[in-house]
C-alpha positions in Angstrom: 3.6 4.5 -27.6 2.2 1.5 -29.3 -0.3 -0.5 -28.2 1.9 -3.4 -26.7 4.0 -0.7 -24.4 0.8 0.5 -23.2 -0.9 -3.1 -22.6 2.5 -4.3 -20.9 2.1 -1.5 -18.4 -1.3 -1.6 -17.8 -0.9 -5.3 -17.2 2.1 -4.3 -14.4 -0.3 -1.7 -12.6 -3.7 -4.5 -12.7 -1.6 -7.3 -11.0 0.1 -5.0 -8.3 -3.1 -3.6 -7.5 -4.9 -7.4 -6.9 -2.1 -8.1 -4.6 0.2 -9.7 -7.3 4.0 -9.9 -6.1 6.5 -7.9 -7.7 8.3 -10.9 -9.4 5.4 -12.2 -11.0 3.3 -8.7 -12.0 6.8 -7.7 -14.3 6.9 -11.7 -15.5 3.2 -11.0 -16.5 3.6 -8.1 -18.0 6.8 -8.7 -20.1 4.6 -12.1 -21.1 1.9 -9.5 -22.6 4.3 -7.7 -24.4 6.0 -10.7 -26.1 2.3 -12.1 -27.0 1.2 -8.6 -28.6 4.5 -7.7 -30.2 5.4 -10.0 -33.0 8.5 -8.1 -33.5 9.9 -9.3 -29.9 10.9 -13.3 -29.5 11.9 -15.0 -26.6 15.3 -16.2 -27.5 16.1 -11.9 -27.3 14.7 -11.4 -24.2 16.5 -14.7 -22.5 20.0 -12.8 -23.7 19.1 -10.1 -22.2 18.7 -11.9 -19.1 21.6 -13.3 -19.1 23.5 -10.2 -20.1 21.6 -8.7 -17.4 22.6 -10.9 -14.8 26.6 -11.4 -15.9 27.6 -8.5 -13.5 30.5 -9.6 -11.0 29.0 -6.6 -9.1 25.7 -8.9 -8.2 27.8 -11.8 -6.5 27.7 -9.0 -3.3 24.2 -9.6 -3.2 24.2 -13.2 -1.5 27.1 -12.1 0.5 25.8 -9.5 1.9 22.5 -11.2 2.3 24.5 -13.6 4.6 26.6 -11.1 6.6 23.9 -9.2 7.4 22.6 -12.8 8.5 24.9 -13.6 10.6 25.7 -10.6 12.3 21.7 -10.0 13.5 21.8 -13.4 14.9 25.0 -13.6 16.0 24.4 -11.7 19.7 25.5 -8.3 18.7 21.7 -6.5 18.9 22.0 -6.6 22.2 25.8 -5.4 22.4 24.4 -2.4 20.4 21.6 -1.4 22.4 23.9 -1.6 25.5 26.2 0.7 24.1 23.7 3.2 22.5 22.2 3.1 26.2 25.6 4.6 27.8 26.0 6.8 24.9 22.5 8.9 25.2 20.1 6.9 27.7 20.6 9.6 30.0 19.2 12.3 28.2 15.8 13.1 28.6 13.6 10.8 26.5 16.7 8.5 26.8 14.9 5.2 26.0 13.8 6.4 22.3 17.2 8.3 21.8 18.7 4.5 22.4 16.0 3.0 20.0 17.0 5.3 17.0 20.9 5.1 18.0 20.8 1.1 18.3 18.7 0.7 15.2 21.4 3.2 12.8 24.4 1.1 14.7 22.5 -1.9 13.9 21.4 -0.6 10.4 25.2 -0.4 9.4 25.4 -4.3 9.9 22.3 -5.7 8.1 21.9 -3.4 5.7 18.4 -4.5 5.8 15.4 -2.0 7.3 12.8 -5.5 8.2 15.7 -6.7 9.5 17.0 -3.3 11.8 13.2 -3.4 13.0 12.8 -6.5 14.0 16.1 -7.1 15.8 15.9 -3.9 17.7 12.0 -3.2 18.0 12.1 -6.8 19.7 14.8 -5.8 22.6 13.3 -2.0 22.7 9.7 -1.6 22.5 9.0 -3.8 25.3 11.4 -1.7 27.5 10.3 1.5 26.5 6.8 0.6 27.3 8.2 -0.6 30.8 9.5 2.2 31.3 6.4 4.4 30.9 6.1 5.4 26.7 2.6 5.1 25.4 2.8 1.6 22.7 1.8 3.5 19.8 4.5 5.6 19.9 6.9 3.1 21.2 6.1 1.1 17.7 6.6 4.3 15.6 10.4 4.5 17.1 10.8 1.5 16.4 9.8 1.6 13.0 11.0 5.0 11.9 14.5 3.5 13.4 14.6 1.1 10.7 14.2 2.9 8.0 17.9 4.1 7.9 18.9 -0.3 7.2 19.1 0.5 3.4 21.1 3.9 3.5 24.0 2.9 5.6 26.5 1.0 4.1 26.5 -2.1 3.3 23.1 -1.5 1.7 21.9 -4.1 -0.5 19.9 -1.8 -2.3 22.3 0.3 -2.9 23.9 -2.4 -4.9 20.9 -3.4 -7.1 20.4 0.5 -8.1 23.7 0.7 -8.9 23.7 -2.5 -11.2 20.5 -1.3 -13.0 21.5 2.4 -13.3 24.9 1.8 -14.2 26.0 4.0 -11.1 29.4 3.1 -9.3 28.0 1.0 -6.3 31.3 2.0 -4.3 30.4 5.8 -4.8 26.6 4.9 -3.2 28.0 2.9 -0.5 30.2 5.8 0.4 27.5 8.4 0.1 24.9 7.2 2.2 27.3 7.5 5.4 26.8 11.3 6.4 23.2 11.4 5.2 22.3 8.3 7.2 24.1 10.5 10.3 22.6 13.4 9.4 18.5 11.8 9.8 19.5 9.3 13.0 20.3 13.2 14.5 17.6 14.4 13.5 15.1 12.0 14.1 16.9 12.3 18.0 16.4 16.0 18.5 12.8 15.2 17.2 12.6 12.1 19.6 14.5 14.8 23.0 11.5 17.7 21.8 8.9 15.2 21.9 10.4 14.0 25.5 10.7 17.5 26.9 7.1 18.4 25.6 5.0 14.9 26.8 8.0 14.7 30.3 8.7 11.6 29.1 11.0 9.7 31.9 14.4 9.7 31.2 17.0 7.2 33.5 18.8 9.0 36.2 21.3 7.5 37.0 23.1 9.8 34.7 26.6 9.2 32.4 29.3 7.0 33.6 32.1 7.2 31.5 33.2 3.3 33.0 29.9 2.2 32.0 30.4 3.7 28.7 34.0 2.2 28.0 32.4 -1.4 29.3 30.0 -1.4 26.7 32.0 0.1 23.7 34.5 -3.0 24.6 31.8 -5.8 24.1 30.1 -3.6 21.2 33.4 -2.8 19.2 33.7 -5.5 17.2 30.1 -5.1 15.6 31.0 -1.1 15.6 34.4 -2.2 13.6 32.4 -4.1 10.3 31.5 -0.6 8.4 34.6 0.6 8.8 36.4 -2.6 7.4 34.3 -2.9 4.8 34.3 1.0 3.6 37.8 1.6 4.7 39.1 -1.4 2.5 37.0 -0.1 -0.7 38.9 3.2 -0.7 41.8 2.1 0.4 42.0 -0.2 -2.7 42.4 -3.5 -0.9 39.2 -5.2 -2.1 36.3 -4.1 -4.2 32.5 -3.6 -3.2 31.8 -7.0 -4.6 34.9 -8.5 -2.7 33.9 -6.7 1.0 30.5 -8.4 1.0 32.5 -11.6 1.2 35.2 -10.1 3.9 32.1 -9.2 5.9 31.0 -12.5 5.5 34.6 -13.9 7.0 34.5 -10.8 9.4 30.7 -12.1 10.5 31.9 -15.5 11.0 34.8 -14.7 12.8 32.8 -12.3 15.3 30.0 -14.2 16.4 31.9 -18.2 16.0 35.1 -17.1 17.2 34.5 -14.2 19.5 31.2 -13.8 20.9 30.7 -17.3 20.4 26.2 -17.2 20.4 26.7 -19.2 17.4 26.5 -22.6 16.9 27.7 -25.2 13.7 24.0 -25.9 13.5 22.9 -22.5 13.5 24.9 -21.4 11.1 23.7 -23.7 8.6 20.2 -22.4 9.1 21.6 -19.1 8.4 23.0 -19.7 5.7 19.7 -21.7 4.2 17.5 -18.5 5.1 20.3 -16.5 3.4 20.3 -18.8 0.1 16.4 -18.3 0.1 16.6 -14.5 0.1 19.2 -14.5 -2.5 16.6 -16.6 -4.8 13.9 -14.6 -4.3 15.8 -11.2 -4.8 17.6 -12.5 -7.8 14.3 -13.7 -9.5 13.2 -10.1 -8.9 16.1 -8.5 -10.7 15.7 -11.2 -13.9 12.3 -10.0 -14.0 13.1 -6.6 -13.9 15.4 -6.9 -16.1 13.5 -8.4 -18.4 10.8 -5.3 -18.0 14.1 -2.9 -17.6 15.0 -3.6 -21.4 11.4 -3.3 -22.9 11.1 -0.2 -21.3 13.9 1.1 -23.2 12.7 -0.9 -26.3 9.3 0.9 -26.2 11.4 4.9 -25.4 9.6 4.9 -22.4 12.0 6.7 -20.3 12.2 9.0 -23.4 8.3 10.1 -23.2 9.0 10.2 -19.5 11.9 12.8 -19.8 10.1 14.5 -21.9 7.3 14.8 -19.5 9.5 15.8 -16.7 11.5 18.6 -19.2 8.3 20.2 -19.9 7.0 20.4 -16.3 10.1 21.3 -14.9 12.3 24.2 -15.9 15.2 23.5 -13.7 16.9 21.1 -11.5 15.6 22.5 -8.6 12.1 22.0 -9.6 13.2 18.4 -11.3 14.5 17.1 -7.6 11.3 18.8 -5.7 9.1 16.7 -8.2 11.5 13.4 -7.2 10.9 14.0 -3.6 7.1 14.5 -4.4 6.8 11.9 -6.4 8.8 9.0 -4.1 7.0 9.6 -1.2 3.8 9.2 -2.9 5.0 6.3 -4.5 6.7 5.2 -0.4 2.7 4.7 0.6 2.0 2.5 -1.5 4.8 0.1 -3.3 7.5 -1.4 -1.7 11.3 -1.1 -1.5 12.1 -3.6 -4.8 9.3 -2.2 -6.7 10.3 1.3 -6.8 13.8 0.7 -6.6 13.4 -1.8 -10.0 10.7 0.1 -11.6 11.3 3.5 -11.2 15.2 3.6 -10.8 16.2 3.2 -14.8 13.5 5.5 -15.6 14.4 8.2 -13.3 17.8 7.9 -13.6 18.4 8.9 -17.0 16.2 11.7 -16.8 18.6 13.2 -13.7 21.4 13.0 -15.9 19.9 14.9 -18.2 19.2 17.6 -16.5 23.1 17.9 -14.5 22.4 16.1 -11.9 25.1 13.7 -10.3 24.4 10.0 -10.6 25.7 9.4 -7.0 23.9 12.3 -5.8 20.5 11.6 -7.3 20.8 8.1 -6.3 21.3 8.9 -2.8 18.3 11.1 -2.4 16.3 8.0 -4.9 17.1 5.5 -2.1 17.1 7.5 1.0 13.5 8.4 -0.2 12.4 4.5 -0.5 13.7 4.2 3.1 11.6 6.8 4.0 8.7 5.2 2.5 8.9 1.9 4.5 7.3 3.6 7.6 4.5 5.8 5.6 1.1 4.7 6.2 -0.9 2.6 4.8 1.8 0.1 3.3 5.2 0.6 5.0 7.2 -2.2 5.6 8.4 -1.4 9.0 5.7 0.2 9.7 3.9 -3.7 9.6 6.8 -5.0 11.3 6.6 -2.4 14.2 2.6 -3.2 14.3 3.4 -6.7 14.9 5.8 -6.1 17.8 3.5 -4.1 19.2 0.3 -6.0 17.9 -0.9 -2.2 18.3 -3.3 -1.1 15.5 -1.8 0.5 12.5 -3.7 3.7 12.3 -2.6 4.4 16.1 1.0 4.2 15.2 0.8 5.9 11.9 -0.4 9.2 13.9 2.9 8.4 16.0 5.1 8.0 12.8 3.9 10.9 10.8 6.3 13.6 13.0 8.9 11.4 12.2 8.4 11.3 8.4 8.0 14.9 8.4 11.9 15.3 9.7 12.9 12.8 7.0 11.2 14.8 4.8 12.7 18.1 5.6 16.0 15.9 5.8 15.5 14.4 2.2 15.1 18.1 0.8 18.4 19.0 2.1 20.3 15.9 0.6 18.4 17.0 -2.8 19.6 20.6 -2.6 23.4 19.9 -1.0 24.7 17.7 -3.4 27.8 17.4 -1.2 26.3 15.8 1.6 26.1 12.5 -0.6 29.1 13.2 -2.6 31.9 15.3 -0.4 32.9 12.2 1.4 33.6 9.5 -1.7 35.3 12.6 -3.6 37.3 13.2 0.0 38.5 9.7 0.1 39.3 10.0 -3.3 
């Protein structure tokens, strides 16, 4: 490594650790590189933006962006939570059980975690905490709920690792469906134990099946979107890019047409708030870009592999060091940071040693989500704190259980590649 590779990422790790965004540290650290190296101009590294960038894959970015939109504000949060309270509100420990169950139903319309927290924590936590829960862990169900909004299809992040690791995004969609099942399980047979041992309350007036069939009728039509959107991929009608803008239409339709909670004037706000989002994600992908192609300039990921291929002597020990390595990295940098920085690095080094893109990217992303509720820095984590307004530390001792079964979860996706694969290759 030559001495502009190694002041570019030195520069990346000093402005992330003063607080820098993302966007700007790789902007500053690119900036070094093209001051030290004379052999790099800036005429190059604007092509490769724009190379970059020409993807007809990104245009489902600001779609999905807006159908997630839409959707969350649209009145069907509370159609969810109704119909996750028939389904297992019964059971002991109920309330939490409904928390998790809303937030992977709600998860599988945003595609966004913040989002998932927000809209459910802000119906749930004040009910479970009515109902008897101590707050702090009220918060952590709320944000360990969450973190399933970027594994379930549609998954915006999903669709950025896909573009920069050159992974089919329709493949990823597809294989974050059973895992994502899998965890919102098992974070419920955590969530029943935890009941049973603490006698949490639990609502007795028991399962009615007409209670159940009222509130799968007003919740069907937000239940419906993943299937449209996954079921028209493999069915051939419309690609990944296209279904981010049927979900859009599909959006529109639900909450103008059907639940009608939306207004003209709304939905322009939407859509500004959506347009904002897409800038600031997309200026995050041209820097990363940007940093993406020096890395591969400067045989980064080469030294990297090399690393790894001394250190490990397998692919077992290769995907142990992953899940090591991501959750370490999941306390202290942030969904687009890892996902941007890591993901091309990582990538390449996976394929090297067998591993299957989609496979490997599964277990890269579910692994991020994971991350947003570790202490000190997850996302949802914050966003469950501010709920709450409950100190951090108190809901990070409530979290930790939780993170432990994704943990034990994450290991199994890493060592049954089927789980993230068996379905795309079944509806192939």
């Amino acid at each position: 490594m030559d001495l502009a590779s190694i002041m570019m990422l030195i520069v990346l790790v000093v402005l992330m650790v003063i607080g820098m965004p993302v966007t700007w540290a790789l902007g500053g650290a690119v900036i070094t590189a093209l001051i030290i190296d004379p052999n790099l101009s800036l005429p190059l590294i604007t092509q490769k933006i724009f190379s970059g960038c020409d993807n007809f894959s990104m245009l489902a970015l600001p779609a999905f962006f807006l159908a997630g939109d839409l959707m969350a504000k649209g009145g069907l949060s509370r159609r969810l939570v109704n119909f996750a309270d028939t389904l297992v509100g019964w059971i002991s420990g109920g309330i939490s059980l409904v928390s998790i169950t809303a937030c992977t139903f709600f998860a599988a319309i945003s595609g966004s975690s913040v989002a998932t927290t927000a809209a459910i924590g802000g119906l749930m936590y004040p009910e479970m905490v009515k109902r008897g829960y101590p707050k702090p862990y009220s918060a952590a169900v709320q944000a360990i709920g969450g973190t399933l909004g970027i594994v379930i299809p549609p998954s915006t992040v999903f669709v950025i690792y896909g573009n920069i690791t050159n992974t089919s995004v329709a493949q990823l969609l597809m294989a974050g469906v059973v895992p994502s099942i899998i965890c919102g399980i098992a974070l419920c047979v955590w969530a029943y134990i935890k009941a049973k041992k603490d006698n949490f309350p639990k609502d007795e007036r028991g399962f009615s099946f007409m209670r159940f069939l009222k509130s799968f009728k007003s919740a069907v039509w937000a239940l419906l979107m993943p299937l449209v959107i996954l079921g028209g991929i493999y069915a051939g009608i419309f690609t990944p890019t296209e279904s981010a803008v049927v979900a859009v239409f599909y959006g529109l339709l639900v909450c103008l047409g059907i639940y009608r909670e939306l207004t003209g004037k709304s939905t322009y706000e939407i859509i500004k708030q959506s347009s904002v989002t897409t800038a600031n994600i997309m200026f995050l992908v041209v820097t990363a870009q940007m940093f993406g192609y020096l890395l591969t300039y400067y045989r980064i990921p080469v030294y990297v592999t090399e690393a790894f291929v001394a250190i490990a002597s397998s692919p077992e020990i290769f995907m142990l060091l992953i899940v090591i390595l991501l959750t370490i990295c999941g306390m202290f940098l942030e969904v687009g940071a890892t996902n941007l920085i890591l993901g091309p690095i990582l990538a390449p080094i996976a394929l090297h040693f067998g591993i299957d893109p989609v496979h490997f990217g599964l277990v890269f992303v579910f692994l991020l989500a994971m991350g947003q509720a570790t202490p000190p820095f997850g996302t949802t984590l914050f966003v469950a704190c501010g709920i709450s307004r409950e100190p951090v530390y108190k809901v990070s001792r409530m979290v930790l259980p939780f993170v432990i079964v994704e943990i034990i979860c994450a290991l199994l996706f890493a060592y049954v590649p089927v789980l993230s694969t068996g379905l795309g290759a079944l509806m192939k």
